[in-house]
N, C-alpha and C positions, 0 to 999 in steps of 0.2 A: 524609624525602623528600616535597616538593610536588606534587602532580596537577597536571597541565598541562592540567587543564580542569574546570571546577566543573560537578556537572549542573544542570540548566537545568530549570526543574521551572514548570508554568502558563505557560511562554514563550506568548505571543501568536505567531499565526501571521496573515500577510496573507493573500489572494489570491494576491499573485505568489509568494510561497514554495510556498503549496501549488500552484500550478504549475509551479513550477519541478521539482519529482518529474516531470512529462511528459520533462524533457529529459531525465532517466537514462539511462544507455546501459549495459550488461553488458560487463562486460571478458572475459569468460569464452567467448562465442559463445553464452550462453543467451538464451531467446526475451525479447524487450525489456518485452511486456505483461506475463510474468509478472514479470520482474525490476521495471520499473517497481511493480505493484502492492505485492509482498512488501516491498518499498521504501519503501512510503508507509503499509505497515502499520506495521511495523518503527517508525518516526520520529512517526506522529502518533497526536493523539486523536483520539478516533471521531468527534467533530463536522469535526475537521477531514480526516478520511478520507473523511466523505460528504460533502464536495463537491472533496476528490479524486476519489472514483468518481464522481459525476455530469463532469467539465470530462473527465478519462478516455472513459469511455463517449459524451460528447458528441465527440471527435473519434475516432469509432468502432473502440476498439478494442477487444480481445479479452478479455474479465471473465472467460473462463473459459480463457487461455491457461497452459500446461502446463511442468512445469521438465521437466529431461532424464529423471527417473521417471515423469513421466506425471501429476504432482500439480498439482492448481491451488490458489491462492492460498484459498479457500474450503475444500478440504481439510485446509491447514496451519493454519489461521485455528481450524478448528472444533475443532483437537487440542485446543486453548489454554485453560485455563480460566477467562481473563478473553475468551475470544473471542466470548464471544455477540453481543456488539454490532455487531461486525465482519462477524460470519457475516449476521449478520440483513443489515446494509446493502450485502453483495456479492448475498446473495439478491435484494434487492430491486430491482437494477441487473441482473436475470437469468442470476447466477452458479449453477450446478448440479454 
């Protein structure tokens, strides 16, 4: 049986890609900044995370919005233990 899809590994990301995560939308009814973020962690590497969280936080949104348990994206981030890069760059866009 063939994979219907090869990973993609060093993929180059634009500008407009890593914007394109702004337009996420949750199918669930969950809060969009958190899904948005969890989203863009999920999918990129940390250079191209930090300047998703900067074009993020530049149209002012919430760095430290919450899923249905109360967790923010820096919470889940900081489980991880490749998370440190992550955590550090939500910290530094004033996630707490």
């Amino acid at each position: 049986m063939r994979k219907d899809k090869e990973k993609v590994i060093d993929e180059v990301w634009t500008e407009d890609h890593i914007k394109s995560f702004l337009e996420i939308r949750p199918h669930d009814g969950s809060n969009e900044d958190f899904h948005m973020l969890l989203k863009a962690y999920q999918s990129m590497r940390a250079s191209d995370f930090e300047l998703f969280v900067k074009l993020f936080c530049d149209e002012q949104r919430d760095i430290n919005a919450a899923d249905r348990d109360g967790r923010n994206v820096l919470a889940i981030v900081s489980e991880h233990r490749n998370g440190t890069e992550y955590a550090d760059i939500l910290r530094s866009a004033g996630a707490c």
